[in-house]
N, C-alpha and C positions, 0 to 999 in steps of 0.2 A: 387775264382770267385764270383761276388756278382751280385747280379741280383735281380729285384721286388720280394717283397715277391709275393705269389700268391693270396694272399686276396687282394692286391691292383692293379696286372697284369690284364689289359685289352686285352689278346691277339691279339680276334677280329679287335678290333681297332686299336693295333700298325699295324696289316698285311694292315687292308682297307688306313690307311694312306701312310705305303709304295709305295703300288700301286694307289694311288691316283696321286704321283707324276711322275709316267711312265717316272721315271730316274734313276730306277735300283739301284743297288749298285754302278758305278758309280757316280750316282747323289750322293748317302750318302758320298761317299770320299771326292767328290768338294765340299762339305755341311762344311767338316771340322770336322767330329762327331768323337770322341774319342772312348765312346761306342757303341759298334755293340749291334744291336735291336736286343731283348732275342729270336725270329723264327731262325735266323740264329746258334744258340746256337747248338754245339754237344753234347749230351749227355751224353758220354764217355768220359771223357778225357784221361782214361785209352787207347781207342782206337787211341785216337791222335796223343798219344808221343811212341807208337810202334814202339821199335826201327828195324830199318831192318836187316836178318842176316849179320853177319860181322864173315869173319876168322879172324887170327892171325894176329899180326900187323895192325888191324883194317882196313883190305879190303874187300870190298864184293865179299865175294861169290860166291851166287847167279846172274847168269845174264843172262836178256832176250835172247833166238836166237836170232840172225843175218843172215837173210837169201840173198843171190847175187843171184838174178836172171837173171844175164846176158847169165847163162850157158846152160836157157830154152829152148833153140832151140840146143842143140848142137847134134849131131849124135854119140858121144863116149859117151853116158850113163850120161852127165849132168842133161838131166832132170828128168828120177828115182833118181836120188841123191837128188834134189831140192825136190822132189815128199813124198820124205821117209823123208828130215829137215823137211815139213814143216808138216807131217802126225805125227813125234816125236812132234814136237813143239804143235799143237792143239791137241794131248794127255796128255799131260802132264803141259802146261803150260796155254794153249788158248791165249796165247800172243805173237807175234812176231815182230821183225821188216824185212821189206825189203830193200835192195836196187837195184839200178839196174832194175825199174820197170819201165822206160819207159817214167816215167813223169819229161820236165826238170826242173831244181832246179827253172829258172826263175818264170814258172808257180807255184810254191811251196812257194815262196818269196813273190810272188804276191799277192795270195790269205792271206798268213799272213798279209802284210802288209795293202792289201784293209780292212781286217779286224781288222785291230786296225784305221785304220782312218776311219772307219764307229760308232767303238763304243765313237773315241774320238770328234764326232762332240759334239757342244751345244747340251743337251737334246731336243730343240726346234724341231730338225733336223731329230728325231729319235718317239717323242712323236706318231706321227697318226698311227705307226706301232706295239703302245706295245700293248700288249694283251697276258693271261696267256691262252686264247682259241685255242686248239690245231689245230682246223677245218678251221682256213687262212691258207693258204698256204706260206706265208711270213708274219713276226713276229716278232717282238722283246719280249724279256720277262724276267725277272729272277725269277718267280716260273710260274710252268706248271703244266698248268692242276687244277686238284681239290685240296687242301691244307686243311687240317685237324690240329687242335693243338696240336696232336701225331708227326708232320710231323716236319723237319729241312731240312731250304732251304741253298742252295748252294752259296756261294762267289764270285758268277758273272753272267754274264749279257752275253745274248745269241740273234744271228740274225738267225732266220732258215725258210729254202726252204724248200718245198716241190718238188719234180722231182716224181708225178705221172708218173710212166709206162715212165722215165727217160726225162720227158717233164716240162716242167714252162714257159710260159710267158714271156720274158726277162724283159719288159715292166716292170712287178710286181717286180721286183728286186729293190735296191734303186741304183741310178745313179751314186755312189761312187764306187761301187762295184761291179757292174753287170758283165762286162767285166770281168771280173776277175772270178766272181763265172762261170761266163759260160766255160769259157779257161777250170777252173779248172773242171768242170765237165763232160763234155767231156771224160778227161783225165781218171776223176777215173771210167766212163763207159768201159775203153778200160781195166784197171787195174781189174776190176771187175771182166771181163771175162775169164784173165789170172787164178786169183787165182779162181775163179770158176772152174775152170778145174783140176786145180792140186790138189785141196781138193774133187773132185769126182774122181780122180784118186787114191787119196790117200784113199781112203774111199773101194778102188775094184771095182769101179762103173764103165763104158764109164763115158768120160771127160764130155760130154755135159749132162749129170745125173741133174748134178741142174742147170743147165739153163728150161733141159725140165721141169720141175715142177715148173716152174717162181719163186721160192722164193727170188731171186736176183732181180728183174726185177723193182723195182721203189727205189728211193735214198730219204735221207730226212737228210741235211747239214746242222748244224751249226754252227756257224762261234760264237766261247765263246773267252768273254774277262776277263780278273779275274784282276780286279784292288788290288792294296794293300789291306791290312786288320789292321785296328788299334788294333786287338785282333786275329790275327792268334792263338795262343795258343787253342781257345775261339770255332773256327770256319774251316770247311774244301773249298776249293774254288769249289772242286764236292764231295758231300757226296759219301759215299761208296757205290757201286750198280753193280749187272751184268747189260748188255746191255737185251733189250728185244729181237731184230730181231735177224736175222740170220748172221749177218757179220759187222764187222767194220773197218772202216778205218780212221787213222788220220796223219795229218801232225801239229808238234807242231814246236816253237820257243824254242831258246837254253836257256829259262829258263831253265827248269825242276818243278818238282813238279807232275809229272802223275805216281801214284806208283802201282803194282800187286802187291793182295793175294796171295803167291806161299809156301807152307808144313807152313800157321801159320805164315808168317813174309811178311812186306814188302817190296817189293822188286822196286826201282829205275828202269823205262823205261829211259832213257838216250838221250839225246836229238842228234842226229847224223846226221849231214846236209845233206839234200838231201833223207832224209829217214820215209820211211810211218809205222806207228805202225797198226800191224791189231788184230785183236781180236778177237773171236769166240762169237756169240750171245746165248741168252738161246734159241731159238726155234732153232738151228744149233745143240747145246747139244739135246736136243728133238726127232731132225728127225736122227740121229748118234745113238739114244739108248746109250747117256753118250762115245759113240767112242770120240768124241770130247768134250771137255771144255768149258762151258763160267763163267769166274771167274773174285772175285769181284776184284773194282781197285777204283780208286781216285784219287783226286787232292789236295795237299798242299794250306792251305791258305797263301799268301807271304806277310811280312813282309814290305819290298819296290818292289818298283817297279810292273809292270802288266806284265800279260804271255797274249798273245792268241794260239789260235790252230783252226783247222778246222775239224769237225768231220761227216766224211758220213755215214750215218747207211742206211744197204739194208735189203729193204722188198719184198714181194710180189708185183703181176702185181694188176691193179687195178679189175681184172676179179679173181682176187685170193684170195680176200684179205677175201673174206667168205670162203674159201675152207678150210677142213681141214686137216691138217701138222699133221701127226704121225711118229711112227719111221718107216724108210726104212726098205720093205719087206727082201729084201736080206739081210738085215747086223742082222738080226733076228735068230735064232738056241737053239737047247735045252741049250747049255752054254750060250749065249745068249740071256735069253728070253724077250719078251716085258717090258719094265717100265713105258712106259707112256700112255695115254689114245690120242687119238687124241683132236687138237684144232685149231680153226682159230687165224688169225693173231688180227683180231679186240677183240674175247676173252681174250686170252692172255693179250692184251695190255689193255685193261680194267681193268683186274684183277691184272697188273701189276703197274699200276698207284698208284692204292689203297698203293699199298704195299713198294715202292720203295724209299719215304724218311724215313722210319722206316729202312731202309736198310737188309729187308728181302726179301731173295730169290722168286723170283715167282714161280719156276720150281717145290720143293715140290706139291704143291697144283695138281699137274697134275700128280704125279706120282700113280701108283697103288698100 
């Protein structure tokens, strides 16, 4: 790997130039650039080329649940079965997929496709909405938030909403797209709810447990594109990270390339049509008292060709969002005792920011 010495590296400068052109990584693909700018650089490469477990005859292993939700409603004991997959599953792995959840593949196609022909207009088309300022409620950007020269940015390029308190604007949407994000958000409000229930059920709670305490209650969607990379080996297309909030939900294209932390190895999410990947957030770990998961994951930088995906992460309502999240009273006992300190969602995520392209955990920091 060869890169500026650091006596003659302007950090500073390569970053203010990137972002000068508010054409993303995209724009550096269409630019023709061979070498990827030294920000984008992983650190590790040792953590790169981690291989994933493989048994004998070089199969994997390892692999995410698959959870069929169709059996939800059923009256012969489907839904404790679903109840008890997906309470194993956010023990032990914090990652699942579903199917059978309600939302059709059309809408699921949709939202992929709106979102590669958002990211593939002209930069022209896209420039008045970039901004790494997290406080628009629609956005474009490929680093967020504060960036430091400890920090390694990500291998694509991101459009994202805000759904305060599950509300936006259509208007504020870009007209390529709107239709579509809206169909599709709808949809994962209804899906929300479903597995809100089944993980307060799974927890020994009433089902309506974490709706009452809104930490579901507002969405924040972005629609990432990951164009090729002239240096994959070099570069990851999402560095390694837990999520921050309490839940996640995505729908990816039959690339691949989104992989889980799981016993020390990587482990392939698999792209399965028609099917949502969900995830356990770190503040979910938090209010669980470690009952449930949130573990790290990532995205492969690809060689040819672009992936997109759409990713909803749920937070608090907007009367919540100072309140503070500790662990649930009942899931508490002398085997059990408390690990974490309480904290709002805006702390957390502050202190999360700092920390997250270093790809260290936030959750330490809060524990007792």
């Amino acid at each position: 790997m060869s890169t500026p010495s650091d006596y003659n590296y302007d950090w500073a400068k390569e970053v203010e130039e990137f972002e000068a052109t508010k054409a993303g990584v995209k724009g550096l693909v269409d630019s023709g650039i061979t070498k990827i700018p030294r920000f984008f650089i992983y650190p590790s490469s040792d953590n790169l080329t981690k291989t994933p477990s493989l048994c004998k005859n070089g199969q994997i292993q390892l692999k995410i649940p698959v959870i069929d939700l169709q059996r939800i409603e059923s009256v012969s004991g489907g839904r404790e079965e679903i109840v008890e997959e997906i309470k194993k599953a956010a023990q032990d792995w914090g990652f699942f997929q579903i199917v059978n959840h309600g939302v059709p593949v059309s809408i699921l196609d949709a939202i992929l496709d709106s979102t590669r022909n958002f990211h593939e207009q002209p930069k022209e088309a896209k420039m008045d909405l970039y901004s790494s300022d997290n406080r628009h409620k629609v956005r474009v950007f490929t680093i967020n938030g504060s960036f430091s020269e400890t920090h390694v940015a990500s291998w694509r390029d991101a459009l994202a909403c805000t759904f305060l308190d599950g509300k936006l604007d259509p208007e504020a949407i870009p007209l390529i797209c709107r239709k579509e994000i809206t169909d599709y958000m709808e949809y994962m409000i209804k899906v929300r709810e479903t597995i809100s229930e089944i993980l307060s059920e799974a927890l020994g709670l009433s089902s309506d447990y974490l709706a009452q305490i809104n930490c579901l209650k507002s969405e924040y969607l972005t629609c990432l594109y990951y164009p090729p990379c002239p240096e994959p080996e070099l570069a990851l297309g999402t560095i390694n990270h837990s999520d921050s909030t309490f839940l996640t939900m995505v729908v990816q294209d039959s690339s691949g390339g989104l992989q889980v932390l799981y016993q020390n190895h990587w482990v392939d999410v698999p792209p399965i049509p028609g099917a949502l990947v969900v995830n356990i957030g770190d503040l979910m770990q938090l209010i669980t008292n470690d009952k449930f998961k949130s573990v790290e994951h990532r995205v492969l930088a690809r060689p040819v060709g672009s992936r997109v995906s759409a990713v909803c992460f749920f937070f608090p309502s907007s009367e919540c969002m100072l309140k503070s999240y500790g662990p649930i009273k009942e899931l508490l006992s002398e085997k059990d005792p408390l690990l974490y300190k309480s904290v709002s969602n805006l702390e957390y995520m502050a202190y999360y920011q700092k920390n997250v392209r270093e790809c260290n955990s936030a959750l330490p920091h809060f524990k007792l």
